[in-house]
ChimeraX commands (.cxc) that place a marker at each C-alpha (Angstrom):
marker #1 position 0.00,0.00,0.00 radius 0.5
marker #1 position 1.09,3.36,-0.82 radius 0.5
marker #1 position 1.69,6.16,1.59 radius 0.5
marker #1 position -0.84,8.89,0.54 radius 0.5
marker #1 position 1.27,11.66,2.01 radius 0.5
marker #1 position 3.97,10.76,-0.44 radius 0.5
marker #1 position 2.14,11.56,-3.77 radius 0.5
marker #1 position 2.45,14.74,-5.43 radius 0.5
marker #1 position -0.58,14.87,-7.94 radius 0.5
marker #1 position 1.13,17.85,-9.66 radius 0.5
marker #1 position 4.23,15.96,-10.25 radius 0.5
marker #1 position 2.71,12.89,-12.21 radius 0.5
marker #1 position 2.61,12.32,-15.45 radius 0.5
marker #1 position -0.61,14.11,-17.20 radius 0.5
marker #1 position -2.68,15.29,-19.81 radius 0.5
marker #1 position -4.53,18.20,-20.12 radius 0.5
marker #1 position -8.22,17.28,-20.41 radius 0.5
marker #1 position -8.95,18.23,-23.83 radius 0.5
marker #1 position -6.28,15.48,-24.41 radius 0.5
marker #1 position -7.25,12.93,-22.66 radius 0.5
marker #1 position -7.64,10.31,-25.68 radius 0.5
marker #1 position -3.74,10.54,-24.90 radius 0.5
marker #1 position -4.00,8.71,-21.71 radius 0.5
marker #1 position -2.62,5.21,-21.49 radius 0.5
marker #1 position -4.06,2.52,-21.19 radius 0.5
marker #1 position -3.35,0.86,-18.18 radius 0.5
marker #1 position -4.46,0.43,-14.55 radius 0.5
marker #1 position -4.15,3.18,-12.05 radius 0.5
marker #1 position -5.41,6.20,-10.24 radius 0.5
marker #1 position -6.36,9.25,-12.24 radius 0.5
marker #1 position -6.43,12.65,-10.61 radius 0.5
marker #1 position -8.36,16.20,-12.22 radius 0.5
marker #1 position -6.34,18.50,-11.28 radius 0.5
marker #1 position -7.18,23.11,-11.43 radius 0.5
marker #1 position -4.99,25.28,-12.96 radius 0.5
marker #1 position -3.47,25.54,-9.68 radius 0.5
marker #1 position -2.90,22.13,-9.51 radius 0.5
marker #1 position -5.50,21.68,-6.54 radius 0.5
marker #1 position -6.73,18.07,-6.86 radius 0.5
marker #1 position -11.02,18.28,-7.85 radius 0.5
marker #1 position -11.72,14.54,-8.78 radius 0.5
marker #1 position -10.10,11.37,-7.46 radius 0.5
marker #1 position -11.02,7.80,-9.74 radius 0.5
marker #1 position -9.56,4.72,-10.79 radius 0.5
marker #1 position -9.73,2.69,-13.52 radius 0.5
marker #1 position -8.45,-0.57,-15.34 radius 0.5
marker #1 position -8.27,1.72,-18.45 radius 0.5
marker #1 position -7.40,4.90,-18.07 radius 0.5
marker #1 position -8.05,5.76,-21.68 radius 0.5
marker #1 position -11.01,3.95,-21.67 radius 0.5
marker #1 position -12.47,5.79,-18.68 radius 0.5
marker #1 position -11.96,8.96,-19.56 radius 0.5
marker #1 position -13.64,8.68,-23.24 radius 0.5
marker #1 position -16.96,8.92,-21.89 radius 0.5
marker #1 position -16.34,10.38,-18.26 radius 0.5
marker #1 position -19.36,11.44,-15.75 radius 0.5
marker #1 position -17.09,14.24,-14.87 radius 0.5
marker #1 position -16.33,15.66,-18.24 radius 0.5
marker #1 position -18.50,19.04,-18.86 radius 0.5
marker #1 position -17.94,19.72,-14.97 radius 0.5
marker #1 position -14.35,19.30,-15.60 radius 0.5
marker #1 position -14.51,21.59,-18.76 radius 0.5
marker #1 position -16.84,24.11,-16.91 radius 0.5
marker #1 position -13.34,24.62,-14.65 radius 0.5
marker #1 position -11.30,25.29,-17.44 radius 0.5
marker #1 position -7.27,24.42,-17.31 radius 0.5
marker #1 position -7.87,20.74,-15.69 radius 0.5
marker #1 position -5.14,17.97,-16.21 radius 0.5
marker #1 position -5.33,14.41,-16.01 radius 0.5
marker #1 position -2.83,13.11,-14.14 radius 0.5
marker #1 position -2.19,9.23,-13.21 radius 0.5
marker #1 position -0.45,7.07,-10.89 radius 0.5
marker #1 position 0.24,3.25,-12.82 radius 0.5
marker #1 position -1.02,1.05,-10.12 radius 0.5
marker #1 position -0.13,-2.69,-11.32 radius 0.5
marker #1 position -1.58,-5.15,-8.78 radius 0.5
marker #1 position -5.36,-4.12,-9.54 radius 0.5
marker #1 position -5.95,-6.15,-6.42 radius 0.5
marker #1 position -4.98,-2.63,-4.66 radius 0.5
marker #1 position -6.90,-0.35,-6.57 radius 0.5
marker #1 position -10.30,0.63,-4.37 radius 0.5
marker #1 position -7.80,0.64,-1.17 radius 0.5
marker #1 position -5.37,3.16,-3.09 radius 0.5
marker #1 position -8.40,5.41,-4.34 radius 0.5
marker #1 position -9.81,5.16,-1.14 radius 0.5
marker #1 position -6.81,6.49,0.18 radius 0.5
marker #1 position -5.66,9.15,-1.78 radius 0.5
marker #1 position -9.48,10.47,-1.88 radius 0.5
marker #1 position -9.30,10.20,2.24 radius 0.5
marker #1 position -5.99,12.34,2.21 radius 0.5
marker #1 position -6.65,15.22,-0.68 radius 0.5
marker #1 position -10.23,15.29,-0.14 radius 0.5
marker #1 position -11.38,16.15,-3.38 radius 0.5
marker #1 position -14.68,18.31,-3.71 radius 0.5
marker #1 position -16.10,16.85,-6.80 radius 0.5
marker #1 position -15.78,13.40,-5.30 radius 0.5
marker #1 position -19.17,12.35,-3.80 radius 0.5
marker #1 position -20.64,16.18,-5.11 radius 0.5
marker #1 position -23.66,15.89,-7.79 radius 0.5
marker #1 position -22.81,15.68,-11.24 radius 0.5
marker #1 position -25.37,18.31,-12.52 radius 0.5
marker #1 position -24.58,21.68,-12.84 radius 0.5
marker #1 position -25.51,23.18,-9.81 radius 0.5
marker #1 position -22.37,21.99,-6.57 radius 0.5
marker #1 position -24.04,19.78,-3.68 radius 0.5
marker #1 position -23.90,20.74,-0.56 radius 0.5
marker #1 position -22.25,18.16,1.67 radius 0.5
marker #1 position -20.58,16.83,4.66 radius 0.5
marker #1 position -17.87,14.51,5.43 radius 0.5
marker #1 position -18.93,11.28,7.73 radius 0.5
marker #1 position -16.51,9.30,8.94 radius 0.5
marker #1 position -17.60,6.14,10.50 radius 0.5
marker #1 position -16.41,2.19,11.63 radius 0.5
marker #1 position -17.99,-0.83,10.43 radius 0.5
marker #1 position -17.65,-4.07,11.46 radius 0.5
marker #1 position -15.42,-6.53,9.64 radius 0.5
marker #1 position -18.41,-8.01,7.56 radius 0.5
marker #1 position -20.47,-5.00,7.12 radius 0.5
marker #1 position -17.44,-3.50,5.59 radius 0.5
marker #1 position -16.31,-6.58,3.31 radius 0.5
marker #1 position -20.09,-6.54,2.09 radius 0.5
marker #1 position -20.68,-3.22,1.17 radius 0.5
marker #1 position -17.13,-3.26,-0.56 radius 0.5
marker #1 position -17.96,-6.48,-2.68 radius 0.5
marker #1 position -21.27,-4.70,-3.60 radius 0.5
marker #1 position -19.22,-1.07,-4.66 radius 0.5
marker #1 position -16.88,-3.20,-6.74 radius 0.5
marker #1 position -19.44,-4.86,-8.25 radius 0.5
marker #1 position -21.05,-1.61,-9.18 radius 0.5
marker #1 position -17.83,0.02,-10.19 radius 0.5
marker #1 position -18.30,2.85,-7.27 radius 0.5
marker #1 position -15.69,3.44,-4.42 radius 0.5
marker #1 position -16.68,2.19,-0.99 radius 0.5
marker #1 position -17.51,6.05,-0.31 radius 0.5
marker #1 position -19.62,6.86,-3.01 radius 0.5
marker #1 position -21.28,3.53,-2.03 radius 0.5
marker #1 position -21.74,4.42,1.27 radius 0.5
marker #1 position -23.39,7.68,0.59 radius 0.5
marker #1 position -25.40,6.24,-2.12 radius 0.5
marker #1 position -27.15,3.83,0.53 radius 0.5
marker #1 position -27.44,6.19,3.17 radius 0.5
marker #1 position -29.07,8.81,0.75 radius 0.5
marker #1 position -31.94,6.25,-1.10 radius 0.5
marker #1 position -32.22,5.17,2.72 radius 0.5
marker #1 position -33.15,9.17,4.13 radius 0.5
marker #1 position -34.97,9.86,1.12 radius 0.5
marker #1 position -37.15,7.18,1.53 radius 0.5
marker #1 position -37.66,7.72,5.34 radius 0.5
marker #1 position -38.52,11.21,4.23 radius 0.5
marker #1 position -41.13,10.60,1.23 radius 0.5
marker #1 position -42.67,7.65,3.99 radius 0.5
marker #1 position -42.92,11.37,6.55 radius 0.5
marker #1 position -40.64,8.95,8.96 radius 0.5
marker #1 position -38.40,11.84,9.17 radius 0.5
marker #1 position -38.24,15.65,8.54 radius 0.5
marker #1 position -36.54,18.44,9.12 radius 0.5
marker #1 position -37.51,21.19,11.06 radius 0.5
marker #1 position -38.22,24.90,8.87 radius 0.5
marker #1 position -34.84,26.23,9.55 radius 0.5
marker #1 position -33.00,23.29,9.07 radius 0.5
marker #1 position -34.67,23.35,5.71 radius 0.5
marker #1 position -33.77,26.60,4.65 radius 0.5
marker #1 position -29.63,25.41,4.99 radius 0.5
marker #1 position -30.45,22.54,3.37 radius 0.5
marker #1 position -32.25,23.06,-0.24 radius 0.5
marker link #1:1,2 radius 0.2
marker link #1:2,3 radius 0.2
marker link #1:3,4 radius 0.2
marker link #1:4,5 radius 0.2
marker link #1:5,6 radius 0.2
marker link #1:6,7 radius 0.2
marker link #1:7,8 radius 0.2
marker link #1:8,9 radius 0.2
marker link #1:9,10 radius 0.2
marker link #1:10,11 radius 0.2
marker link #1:11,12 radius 0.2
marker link #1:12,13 radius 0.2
marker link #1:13,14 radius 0.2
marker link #1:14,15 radius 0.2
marker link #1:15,16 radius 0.2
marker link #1:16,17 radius 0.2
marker link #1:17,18 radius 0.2
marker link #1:18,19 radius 0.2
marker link #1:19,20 radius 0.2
marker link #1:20,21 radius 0.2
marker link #1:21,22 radius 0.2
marker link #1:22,23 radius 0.2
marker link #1:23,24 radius 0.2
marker link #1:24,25 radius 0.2
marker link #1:25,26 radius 0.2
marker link #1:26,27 radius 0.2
marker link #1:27,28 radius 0.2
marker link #1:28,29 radius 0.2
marker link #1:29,30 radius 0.2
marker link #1:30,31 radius 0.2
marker link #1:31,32 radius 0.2
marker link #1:32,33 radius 0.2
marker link #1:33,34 radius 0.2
marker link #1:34,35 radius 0.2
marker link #1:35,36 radius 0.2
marker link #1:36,37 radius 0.2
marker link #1:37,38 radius 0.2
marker link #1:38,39 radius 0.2
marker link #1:39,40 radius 0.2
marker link #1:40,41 radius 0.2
marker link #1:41,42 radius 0.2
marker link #1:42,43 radius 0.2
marker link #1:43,44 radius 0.2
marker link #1:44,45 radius 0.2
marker link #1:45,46 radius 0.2
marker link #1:46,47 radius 0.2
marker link #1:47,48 radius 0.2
marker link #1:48,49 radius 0.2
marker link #1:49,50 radius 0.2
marker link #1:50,51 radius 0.2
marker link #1:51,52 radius 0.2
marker link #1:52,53 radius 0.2
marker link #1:53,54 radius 0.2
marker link #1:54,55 radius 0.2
marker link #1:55,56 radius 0.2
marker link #1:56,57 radius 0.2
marker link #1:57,58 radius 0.2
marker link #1:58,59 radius 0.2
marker link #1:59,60 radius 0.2
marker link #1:60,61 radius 0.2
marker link #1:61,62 radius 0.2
marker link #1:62,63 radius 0.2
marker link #1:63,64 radius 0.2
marker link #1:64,65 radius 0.2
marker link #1:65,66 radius 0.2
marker link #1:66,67 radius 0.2
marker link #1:67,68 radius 0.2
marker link #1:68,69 radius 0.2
marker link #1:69,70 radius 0.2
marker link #1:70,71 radius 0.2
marker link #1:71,72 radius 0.2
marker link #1:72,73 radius 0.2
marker link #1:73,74 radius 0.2
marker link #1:74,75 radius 0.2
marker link #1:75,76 radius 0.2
marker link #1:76,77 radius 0.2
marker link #1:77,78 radius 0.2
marker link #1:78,79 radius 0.2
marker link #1:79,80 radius 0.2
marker link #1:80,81 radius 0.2
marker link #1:81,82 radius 0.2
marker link #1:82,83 radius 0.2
marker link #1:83,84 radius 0.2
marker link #1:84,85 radius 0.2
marker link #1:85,86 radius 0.2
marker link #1:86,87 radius 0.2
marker link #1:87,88 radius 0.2
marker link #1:88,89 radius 0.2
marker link #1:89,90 radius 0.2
marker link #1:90,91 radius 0.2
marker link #1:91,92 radius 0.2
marker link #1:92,93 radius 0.2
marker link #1:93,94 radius 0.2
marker link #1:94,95 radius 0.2
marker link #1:95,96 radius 0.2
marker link #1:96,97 radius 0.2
marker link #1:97,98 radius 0.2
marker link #1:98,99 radius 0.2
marker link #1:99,100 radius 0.2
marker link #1:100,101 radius 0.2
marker link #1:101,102 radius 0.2
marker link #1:102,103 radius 0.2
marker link #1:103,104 radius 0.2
marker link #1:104,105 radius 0.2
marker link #1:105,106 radius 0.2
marker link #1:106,107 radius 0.2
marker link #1:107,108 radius 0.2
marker link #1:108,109 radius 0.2
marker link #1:109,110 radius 0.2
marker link #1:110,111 radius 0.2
marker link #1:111,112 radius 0.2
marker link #1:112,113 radius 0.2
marker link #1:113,114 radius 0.2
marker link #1:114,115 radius 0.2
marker link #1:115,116 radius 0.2
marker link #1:116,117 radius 0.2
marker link #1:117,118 radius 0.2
marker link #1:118,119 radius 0.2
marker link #1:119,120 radius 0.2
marker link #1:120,121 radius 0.2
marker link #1:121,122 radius 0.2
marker link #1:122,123 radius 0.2
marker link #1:123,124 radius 0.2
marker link #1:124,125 radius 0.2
marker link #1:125,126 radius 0.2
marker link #1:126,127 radius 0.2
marker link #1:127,128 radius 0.2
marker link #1:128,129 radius 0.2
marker link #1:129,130 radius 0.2
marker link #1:130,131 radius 0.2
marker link #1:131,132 radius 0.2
marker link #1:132,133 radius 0.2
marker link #1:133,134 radius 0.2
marker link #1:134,135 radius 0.2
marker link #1:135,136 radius 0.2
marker link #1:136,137 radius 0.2
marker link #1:137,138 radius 0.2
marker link #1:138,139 radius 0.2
marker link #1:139,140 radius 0.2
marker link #1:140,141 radius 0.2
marker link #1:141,142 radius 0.2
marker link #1:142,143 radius 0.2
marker link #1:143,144 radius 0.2
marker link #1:144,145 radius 0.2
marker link #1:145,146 radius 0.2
marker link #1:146,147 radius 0.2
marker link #1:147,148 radius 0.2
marker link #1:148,149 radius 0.2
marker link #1:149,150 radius 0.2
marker link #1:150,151 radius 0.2
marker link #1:151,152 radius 0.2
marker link #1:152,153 radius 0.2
marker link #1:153,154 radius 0.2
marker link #1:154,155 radius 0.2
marker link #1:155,156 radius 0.2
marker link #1:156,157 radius 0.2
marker link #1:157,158 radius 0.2
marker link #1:158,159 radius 0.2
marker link #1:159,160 radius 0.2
marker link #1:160,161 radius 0.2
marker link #1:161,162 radius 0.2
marker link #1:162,163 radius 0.2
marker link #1:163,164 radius 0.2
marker link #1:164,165 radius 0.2
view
């Protein structure tokens, strides 16, 4: 396992995003980075290439103007989610786990244990979806409060409301 502390995004190879057909294609981590080379978007892939022709991300990205791809080559693709987990645990991306539409979600940061099982579950089920355990995470929890919510199991109060549109 890598030490996340001891990447420096900035210093990777990279493409700029209007080049991206030029990644390779190979395994690794692949991170957006501003014109300030601020890291926005943390992913993985088996292709980068591949990924990043049709990328969720892409008009966002664009939107920002001056992004890079840059990539780490991880070989053992056993070690892939645990890296991305990582590195997106360290730099703290904003677009990571933020809606893809135009308009940015408002969100928080929940860090939590699970046991042993619960966590070797819900990461068989992410990498059978192709998500990261995160995005998993706060996929489940969100369908679950949103259908507490429509059932009128739970509500917030008016000014709670108002800070959360």
């Amino acid at each position: 396992m890598i030490d996340p502390k001891s990447i420096t995004p900035a210093s990777l190879p990279s493409v700029p995003l209007g080049d991206r057909q030029d990644l390779p294609a190979i395994a690794g981590i692949y991170f957006a980075l501003d014109s300030q080379g601020k890291v926005q978007y943390i992913g993985r892939s088996v292709n980068l290439q591949q990924r990043w022709t049709l990328h969720h991300r892409t008009n966002q990205l664009e939107e920002m103007g001056g992004i890079r791809i840059a990539y780490l080559v991880v070989d053992d693709l056993g070690l892939l989610n645990s890296v991305e987990e990582a590195l997106i645990e360290w730099f703290d991306p904003p677009l990571n786990g933020a809606s893809v539409i135009g308009k940015k979600l408002k969100s928080k940061r929940l860090l939590t244990n699970l046991p042993d099982r619960t966590h070797e579950l819900l990461r068989a089920w992410a990498d059978k979806d192709g998500m990261s355990l995160s995005a998993m995470a706060a996929h489940i929890i969100k369908v679950a409060t949103d259908s507490e919510e429509r059932e009128g199991r739970l509500r917030l109060d008016d000014q709670q409301e108002e800070n959360n549109p």
